[in-house]
KOLTI-748461 format. One record per residue: residue number from 1; y, x, z of N, C-alpha, C, O in turn; residue in three letters. Coordinates in steps of 0.1 Angstrom, whole numbers. Each point is the difference from the previous one (the first is absolute). Layout:
{nr:NUM | nv:Y | nu:X | nw:Z | cav:Y | cau:X | caw:Z | cv:Y | cu:X | cw:Z | ov:Y | ou:X | ow:Z | rest:ALA}
...
***
This chain:
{nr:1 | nv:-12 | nu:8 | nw:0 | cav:12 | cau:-8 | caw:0 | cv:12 | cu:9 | cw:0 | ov:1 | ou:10 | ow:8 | rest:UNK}
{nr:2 | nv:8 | nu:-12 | nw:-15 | cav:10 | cau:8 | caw:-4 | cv:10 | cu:-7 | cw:12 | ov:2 | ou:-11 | ow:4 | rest:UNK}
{nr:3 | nv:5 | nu:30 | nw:1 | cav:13 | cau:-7 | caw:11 | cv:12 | cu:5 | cw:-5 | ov:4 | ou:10 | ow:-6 | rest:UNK}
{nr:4 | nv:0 | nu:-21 | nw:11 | cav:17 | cau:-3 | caw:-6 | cv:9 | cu:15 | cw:5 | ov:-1 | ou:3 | ow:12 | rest:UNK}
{nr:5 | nv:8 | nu:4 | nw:-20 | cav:6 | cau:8 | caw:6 | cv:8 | cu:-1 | cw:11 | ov:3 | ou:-11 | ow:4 | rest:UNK}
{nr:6 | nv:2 | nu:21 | nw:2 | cav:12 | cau:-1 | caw:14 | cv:12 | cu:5 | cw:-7 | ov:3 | ou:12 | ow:-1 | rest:UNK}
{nr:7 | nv:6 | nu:-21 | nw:-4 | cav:11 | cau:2 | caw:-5 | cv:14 | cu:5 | cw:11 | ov:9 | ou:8 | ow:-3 | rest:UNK}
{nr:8 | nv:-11 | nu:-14 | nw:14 | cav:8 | cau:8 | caw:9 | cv:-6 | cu:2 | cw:13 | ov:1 | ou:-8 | ow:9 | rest:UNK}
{nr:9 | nv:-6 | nu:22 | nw:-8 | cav:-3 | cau:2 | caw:11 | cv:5 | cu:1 | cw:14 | ov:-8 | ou:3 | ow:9 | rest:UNK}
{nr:10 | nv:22 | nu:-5 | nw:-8 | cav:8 | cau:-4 | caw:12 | cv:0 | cu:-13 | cw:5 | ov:3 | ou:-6 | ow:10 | rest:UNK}
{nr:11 | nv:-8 | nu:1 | nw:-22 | cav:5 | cau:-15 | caw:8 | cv:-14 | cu:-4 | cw:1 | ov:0 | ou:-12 | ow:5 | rest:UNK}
{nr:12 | nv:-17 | nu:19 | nw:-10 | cav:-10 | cau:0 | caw:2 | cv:2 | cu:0 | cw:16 | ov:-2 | ou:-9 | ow:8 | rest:UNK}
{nr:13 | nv:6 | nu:21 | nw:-5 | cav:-6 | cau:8 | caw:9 | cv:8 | cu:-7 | cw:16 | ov:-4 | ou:2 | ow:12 | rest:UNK}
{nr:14 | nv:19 | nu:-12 | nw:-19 | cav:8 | cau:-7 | caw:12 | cv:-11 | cu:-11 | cw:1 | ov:-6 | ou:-4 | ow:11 | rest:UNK}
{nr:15 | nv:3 | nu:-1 | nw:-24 | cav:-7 | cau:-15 | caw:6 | cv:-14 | cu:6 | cw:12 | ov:-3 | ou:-8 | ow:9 | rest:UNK}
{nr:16 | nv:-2 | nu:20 | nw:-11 | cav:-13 | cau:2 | caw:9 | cv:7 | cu:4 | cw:13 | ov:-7 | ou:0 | ow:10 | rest:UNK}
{nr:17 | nv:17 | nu:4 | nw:-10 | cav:6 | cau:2 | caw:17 | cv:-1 | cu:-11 | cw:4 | ov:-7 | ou:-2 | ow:9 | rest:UNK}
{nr:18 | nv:15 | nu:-7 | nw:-16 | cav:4 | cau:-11 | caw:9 | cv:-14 | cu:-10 | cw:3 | ov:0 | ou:-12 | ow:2 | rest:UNK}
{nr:19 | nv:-11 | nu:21 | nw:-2 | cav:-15 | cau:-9 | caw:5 | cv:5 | cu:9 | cw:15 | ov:2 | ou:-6 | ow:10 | rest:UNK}
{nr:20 | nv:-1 | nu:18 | nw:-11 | cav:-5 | cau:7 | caw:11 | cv:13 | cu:-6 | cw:15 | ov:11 | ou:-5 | ow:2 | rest:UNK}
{nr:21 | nv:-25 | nu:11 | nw:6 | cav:10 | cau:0 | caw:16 | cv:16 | cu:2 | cw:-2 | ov:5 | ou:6 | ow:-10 | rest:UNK}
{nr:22 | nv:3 | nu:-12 | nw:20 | cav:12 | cau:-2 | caw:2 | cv:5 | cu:15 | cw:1 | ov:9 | ou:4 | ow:-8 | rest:UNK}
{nr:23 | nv:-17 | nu:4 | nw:19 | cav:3 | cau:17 | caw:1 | cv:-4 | cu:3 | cw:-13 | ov:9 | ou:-3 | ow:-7 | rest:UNK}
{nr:24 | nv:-15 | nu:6 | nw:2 | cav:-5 | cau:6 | caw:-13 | cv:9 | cu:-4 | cw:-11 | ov:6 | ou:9 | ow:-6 | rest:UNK}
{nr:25 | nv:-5 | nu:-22 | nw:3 | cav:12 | cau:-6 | caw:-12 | cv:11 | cu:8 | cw:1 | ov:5 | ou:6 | ow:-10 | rest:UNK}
{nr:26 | nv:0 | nu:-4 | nw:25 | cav:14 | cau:4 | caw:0 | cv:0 | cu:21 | cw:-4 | ov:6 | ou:8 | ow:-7 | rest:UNK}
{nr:27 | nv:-16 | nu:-7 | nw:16 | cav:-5 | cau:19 | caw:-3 | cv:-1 | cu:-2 | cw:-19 | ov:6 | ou:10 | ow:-5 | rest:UNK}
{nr:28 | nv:-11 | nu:-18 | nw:-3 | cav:-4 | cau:1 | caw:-15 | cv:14 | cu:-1 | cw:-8 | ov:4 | ou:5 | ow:-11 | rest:UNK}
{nr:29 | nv:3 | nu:-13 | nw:22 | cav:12 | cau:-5 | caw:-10 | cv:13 | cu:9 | cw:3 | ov:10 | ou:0 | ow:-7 | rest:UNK}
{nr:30 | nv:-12 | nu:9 | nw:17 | cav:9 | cau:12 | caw:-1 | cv:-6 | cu:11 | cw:-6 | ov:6 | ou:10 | ow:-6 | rest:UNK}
{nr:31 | nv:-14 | nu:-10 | nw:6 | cav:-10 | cau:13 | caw:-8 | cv:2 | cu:-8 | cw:-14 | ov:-2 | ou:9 | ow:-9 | rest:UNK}
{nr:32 | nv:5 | nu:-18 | nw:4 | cav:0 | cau:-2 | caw:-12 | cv:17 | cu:2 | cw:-6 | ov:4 | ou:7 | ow:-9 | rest:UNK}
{nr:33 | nv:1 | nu:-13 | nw:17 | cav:17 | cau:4 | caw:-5 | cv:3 | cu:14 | cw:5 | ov:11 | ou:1 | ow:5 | rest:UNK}
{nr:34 | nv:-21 | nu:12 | nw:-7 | cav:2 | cau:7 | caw:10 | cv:12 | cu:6 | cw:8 | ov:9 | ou:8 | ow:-2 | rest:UNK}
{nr:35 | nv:-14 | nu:-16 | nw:14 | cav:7 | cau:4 | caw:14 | cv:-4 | cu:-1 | cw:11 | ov:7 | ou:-2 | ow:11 | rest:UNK}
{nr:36 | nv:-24 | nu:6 | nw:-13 | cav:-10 | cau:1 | caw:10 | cv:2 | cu:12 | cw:3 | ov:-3 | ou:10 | ow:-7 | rest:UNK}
{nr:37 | nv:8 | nu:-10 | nw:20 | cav:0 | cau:14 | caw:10 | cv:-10 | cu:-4 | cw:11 | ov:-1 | ou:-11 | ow:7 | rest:UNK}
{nr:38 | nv:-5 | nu:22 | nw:-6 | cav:-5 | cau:-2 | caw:14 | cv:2 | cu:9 | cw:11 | ov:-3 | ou:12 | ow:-2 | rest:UNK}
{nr:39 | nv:8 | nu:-15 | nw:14 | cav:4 | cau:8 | caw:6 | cv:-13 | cu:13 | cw:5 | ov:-12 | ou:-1 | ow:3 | rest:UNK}
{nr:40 | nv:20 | nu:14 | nw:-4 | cav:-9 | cau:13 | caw:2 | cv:-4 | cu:1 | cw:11 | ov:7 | ou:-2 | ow:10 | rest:UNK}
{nr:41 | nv:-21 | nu:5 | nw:-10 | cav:-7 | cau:-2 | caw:17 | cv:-10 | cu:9 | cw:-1 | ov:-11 | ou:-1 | ow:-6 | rest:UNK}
{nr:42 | nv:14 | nu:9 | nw:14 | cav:-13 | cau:18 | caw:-2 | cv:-10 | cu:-9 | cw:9 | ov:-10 | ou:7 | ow:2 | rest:UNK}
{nr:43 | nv:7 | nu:-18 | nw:3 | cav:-11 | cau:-8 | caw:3 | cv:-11 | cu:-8 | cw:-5 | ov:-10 | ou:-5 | ow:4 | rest:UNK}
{nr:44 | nv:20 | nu:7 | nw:-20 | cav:-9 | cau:-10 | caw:-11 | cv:-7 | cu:9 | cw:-5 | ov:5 | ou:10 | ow:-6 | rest:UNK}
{nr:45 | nv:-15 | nu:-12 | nw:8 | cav:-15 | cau:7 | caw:-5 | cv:-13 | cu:-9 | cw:-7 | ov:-6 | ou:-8 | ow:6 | rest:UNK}
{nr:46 | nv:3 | nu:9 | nw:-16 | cav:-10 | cau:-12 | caw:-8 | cv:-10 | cu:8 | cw:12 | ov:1 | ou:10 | ow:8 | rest:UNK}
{nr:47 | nv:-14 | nu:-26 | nw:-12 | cav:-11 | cau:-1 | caw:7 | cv:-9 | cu:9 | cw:-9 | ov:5 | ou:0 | ow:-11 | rest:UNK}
{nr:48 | nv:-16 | nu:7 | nw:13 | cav:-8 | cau:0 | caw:-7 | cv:-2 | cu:-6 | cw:-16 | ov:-3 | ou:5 | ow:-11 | rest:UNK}
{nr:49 | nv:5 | nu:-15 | nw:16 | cav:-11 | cau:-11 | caw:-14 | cv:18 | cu:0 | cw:-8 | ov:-1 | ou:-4 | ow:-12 | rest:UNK}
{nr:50 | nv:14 | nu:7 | nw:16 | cav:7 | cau:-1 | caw:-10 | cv:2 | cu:12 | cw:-5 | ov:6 | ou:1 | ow:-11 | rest:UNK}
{nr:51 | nv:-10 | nu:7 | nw:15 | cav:2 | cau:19 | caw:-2 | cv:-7 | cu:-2 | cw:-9 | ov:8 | ou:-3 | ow:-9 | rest:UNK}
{nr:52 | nv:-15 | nu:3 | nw:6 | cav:-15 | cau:2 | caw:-7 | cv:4 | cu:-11 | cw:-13 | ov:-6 | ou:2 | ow:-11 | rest:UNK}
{nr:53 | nv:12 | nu:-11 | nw:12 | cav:4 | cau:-10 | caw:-7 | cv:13 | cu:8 | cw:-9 | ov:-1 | ou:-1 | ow:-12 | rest:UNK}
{nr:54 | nv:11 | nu:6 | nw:18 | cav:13 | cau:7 | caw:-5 | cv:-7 | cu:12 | cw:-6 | ov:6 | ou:4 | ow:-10 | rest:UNK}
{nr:55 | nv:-17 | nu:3 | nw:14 | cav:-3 | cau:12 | caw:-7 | cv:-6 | cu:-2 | cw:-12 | ov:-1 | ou:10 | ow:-7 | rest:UNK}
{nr:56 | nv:-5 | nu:-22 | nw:2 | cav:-10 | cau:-3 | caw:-12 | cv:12 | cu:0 | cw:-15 | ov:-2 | ou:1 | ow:-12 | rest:UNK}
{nr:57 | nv:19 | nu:-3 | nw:23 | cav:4 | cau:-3 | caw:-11 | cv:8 | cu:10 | cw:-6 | ov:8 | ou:-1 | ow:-9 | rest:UNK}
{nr:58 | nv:-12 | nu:12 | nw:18 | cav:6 | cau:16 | caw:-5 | cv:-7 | cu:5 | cw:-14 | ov:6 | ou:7 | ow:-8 | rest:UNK}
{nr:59 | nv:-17 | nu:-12 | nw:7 | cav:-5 | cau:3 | caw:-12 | cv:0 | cu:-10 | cw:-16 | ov:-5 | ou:0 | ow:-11 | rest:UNK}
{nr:60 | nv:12 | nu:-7 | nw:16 | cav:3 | cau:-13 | caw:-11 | cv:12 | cu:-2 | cw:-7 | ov:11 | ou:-1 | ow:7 | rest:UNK}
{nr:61 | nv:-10 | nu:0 | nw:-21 | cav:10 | cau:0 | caw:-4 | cv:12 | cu:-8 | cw:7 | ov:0 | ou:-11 | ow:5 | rest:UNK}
{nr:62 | nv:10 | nu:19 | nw:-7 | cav:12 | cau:-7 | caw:10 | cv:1 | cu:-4 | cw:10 | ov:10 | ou:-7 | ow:3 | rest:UNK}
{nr:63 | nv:-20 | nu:11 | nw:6 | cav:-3 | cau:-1 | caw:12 | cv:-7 | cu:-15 | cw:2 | ov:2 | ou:-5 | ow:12 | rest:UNK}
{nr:64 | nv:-8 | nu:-2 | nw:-20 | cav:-8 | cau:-11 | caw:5 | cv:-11 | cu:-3 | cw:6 | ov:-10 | ou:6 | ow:-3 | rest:UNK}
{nr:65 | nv:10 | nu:-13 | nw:12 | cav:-7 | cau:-2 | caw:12 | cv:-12 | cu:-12 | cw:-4 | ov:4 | ou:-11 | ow:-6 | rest:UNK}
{nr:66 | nv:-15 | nu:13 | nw:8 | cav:-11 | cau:-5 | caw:-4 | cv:-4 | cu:-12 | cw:8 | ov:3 | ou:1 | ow:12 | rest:UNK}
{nr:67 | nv:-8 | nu:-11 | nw:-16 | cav:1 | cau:-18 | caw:7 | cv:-15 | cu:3 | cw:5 | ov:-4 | ou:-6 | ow:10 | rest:UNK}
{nr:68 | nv:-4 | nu:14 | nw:-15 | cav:-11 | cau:-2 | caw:5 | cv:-4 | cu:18 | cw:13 | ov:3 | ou:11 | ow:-4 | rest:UNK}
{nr:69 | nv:-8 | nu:-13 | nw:14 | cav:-4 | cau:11 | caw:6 | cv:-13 | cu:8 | cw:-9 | ov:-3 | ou:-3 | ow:-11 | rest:UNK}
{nr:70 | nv:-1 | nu:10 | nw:15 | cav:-14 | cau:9 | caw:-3 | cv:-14 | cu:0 | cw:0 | ov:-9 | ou:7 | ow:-2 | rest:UNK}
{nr:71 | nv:13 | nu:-23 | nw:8 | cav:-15 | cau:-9 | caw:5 | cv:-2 | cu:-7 | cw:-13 | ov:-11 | ou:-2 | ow:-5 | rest:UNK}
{nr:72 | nv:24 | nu:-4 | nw:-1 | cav:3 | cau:-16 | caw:-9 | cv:8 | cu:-7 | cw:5 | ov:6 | ou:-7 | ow:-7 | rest:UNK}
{nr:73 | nv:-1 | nu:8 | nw:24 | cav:2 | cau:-13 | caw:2 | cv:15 | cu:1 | cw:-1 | ov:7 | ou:10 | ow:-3 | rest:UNK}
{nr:74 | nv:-2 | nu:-25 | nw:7 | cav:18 | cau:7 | caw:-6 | cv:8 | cu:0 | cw:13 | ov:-4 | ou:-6 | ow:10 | rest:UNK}
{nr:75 | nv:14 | nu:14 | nw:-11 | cav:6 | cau:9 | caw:5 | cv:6 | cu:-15 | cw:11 | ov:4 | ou:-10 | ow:-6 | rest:UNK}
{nr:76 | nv:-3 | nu:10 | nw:19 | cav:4 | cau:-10 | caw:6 | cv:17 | cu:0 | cw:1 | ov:8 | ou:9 | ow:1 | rest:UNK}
{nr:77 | nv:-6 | nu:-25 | nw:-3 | cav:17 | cau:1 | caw:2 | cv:3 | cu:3 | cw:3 | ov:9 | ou:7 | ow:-6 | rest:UNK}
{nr:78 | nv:-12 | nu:-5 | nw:20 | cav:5 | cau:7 | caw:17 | cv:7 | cu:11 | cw:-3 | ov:11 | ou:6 | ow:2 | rest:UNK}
{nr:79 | nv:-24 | nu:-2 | nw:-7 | cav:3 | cau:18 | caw:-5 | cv:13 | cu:5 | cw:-14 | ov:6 | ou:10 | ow:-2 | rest:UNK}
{nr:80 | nv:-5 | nu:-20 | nw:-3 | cav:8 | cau:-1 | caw:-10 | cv:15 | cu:1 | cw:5 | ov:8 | ou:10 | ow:-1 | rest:UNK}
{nr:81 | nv:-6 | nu:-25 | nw:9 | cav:12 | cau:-3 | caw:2 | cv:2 | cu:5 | cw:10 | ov:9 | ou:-6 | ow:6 | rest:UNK}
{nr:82 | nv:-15 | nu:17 | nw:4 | cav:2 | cau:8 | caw:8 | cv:7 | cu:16 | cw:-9 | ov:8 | ou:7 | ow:6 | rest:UNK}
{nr:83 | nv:-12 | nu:-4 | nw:-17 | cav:1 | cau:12 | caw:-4 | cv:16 | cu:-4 | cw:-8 | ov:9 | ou:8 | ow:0 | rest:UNK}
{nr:84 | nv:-8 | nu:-20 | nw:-5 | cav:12 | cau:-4 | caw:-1 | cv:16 | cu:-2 | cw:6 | ov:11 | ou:2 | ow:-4 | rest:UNK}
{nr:85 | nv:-18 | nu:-8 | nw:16 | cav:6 | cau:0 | caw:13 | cv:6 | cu:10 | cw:2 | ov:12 | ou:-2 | ow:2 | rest:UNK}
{nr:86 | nv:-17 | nu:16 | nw:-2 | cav:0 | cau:13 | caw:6 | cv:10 | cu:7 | cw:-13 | ov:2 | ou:12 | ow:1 | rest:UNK}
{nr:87 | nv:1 | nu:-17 | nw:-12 | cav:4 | cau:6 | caw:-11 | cv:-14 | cu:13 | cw:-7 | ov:2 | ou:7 | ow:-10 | rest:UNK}
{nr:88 | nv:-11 | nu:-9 | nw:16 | cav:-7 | cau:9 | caw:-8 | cv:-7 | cu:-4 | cw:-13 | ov:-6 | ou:7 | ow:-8 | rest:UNK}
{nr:89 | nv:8 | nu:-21 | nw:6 | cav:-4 | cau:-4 | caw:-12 | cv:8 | cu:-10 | cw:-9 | ov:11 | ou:-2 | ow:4 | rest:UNK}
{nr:90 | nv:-14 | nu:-4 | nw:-13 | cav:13 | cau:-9 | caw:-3 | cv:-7 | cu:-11 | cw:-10 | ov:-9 | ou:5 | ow:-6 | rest:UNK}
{nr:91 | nv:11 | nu:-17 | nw:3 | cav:-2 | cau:-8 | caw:-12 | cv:2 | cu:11 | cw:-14 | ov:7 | ou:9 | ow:-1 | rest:UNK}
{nr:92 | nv:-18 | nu:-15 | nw:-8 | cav:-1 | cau:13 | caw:-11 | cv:5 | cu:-12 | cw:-15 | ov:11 | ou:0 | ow:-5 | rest:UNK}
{nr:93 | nv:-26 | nu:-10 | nw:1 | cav:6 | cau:-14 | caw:-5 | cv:-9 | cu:-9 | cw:5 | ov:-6 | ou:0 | ow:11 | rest:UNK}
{nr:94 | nv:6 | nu:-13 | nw:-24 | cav:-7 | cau:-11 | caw:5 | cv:-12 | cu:3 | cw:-10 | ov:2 | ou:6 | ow:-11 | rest:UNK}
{nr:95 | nv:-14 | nu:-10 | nw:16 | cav:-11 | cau:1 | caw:-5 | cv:-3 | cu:-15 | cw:-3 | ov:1 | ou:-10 | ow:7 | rest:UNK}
{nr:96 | nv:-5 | nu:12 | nw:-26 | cav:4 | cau:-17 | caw:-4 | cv:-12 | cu:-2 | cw:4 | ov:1 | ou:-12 | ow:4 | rest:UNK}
{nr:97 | nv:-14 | nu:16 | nw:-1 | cav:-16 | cau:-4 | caw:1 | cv:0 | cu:-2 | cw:10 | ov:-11 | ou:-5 | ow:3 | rest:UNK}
{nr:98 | nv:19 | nu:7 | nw:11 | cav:-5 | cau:-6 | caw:17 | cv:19 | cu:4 | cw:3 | ov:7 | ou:10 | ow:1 | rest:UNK}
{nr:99 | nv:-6 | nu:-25 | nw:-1 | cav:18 | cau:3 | caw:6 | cv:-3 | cu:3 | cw:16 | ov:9 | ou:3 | ow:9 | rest:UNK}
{nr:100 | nv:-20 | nu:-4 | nw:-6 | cav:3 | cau:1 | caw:15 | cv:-4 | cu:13 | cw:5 | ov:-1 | ou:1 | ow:13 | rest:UNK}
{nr:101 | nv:-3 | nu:12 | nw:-24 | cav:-1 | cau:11 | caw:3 | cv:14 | cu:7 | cw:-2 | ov:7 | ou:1 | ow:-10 | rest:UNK}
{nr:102 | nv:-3 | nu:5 | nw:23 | cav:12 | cau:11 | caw:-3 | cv:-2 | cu:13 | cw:-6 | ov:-6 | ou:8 | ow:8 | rest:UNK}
{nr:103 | nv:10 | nu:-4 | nw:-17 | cav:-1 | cau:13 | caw:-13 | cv:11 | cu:5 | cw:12 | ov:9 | ou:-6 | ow:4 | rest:UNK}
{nr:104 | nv:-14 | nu:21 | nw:3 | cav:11 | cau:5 | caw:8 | cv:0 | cu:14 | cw:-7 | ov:-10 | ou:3 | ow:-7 | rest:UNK}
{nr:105 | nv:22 | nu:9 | nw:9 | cav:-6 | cau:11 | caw:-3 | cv:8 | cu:8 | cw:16 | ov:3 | ou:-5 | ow:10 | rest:UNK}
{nr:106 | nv:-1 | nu:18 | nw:-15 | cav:3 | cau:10 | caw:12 | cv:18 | cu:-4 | cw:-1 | ov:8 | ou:-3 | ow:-9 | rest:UNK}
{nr:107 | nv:-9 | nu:5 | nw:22 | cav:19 | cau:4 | caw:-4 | cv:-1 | cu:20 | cw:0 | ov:-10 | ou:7 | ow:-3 | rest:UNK}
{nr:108 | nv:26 | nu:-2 | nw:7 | cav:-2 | cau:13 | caw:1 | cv:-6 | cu:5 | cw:15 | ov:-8 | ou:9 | ow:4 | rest:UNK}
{nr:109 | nv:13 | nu:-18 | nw:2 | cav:-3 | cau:-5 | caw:17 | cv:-16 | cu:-2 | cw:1 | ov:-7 | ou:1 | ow:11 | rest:UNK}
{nr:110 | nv:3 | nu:-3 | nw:-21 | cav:-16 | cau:-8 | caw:5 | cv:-6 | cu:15 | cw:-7 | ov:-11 | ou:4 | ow:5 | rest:UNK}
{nr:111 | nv:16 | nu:3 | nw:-14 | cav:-5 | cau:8 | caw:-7 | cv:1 | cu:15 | cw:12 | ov:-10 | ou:7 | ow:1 | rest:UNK}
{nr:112 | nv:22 | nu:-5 | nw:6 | cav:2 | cau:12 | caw:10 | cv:-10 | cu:-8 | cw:8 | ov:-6 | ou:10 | ow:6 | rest:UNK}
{nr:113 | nv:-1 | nu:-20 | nw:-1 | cav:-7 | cau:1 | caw:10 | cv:-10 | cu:-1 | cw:-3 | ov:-7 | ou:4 | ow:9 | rest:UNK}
{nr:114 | nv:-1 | nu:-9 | nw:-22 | cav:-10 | cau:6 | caw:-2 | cv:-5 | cu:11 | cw:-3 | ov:-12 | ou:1 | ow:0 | rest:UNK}
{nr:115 | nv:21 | nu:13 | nw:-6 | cav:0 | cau:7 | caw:1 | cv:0 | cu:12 | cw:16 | ov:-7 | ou:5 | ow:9 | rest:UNK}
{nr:116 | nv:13 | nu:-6 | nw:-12 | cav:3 | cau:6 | caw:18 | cv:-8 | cu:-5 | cw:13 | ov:-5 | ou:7 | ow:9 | rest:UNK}
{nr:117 | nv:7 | nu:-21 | nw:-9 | cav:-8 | cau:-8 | caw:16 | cv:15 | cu:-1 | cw:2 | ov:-1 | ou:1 | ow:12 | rest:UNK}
{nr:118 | nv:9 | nu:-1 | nw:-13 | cav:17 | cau:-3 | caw:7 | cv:9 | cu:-1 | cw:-3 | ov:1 | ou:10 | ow:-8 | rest:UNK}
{nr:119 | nv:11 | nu:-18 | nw:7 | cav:12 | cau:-2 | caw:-5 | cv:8 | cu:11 | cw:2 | ov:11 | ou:1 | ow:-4 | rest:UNK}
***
């Protein structure tokens, strides 16, 4: 079955915020007009399972971050809109085959900590 192109991917990608959480909508919609700051905190440290998640996408073009883990399974929100949260990752586009997957890639921020372990 043939899919309809994404003719504008901003306004793709506003209609899929406005499903998400109230915190989340508002973190998507300043990261989208960018003017998502987040404030610097030598405390923010990814967990495990996002480290490992930011590092898959040191080797991917343009820094893209993979929906599925190493197992198959996909990559949990949590983990997502946490790495987002943090500026270490960012909205990439809209994926026309599952609008309810987020296409994220590295920021430079997500990229120094997967590299290093530290901001």
């Amino acid at each position: 079955m043939p899919v309809a192109p994404v003719l504008n991917i901003g306004e793709t990608l506003h209609r899929f915020a406005l499903t998400m959480p109230a915190p989340n909508r508002i973190l998507y919609h300043h990261a989208e007009q960018g003017k998502f700051t987040m404030p610097s905190s030598k405390a923010a440290k990814p967990t495990a399972i996002q480290y490992n998640w930011l590092q898959r996408g040191l080797t991917q073009p343009g820094g893209k971050l993979p929906l599925f883990d190493t197992n198959g399974r996909q990559v949990p929100a949590k983990t997502v809109q946490a790495c987002i949260k943090h500026g270490w990752a960012e909205p990439w586009f809209a994926n026309p085959l599952k609008p309810d997957w987020l296409v994220c890639k590295l920021t430079a921020r997500g990229r120094k900590m997967a590299k290093d372990g530290a901001e």
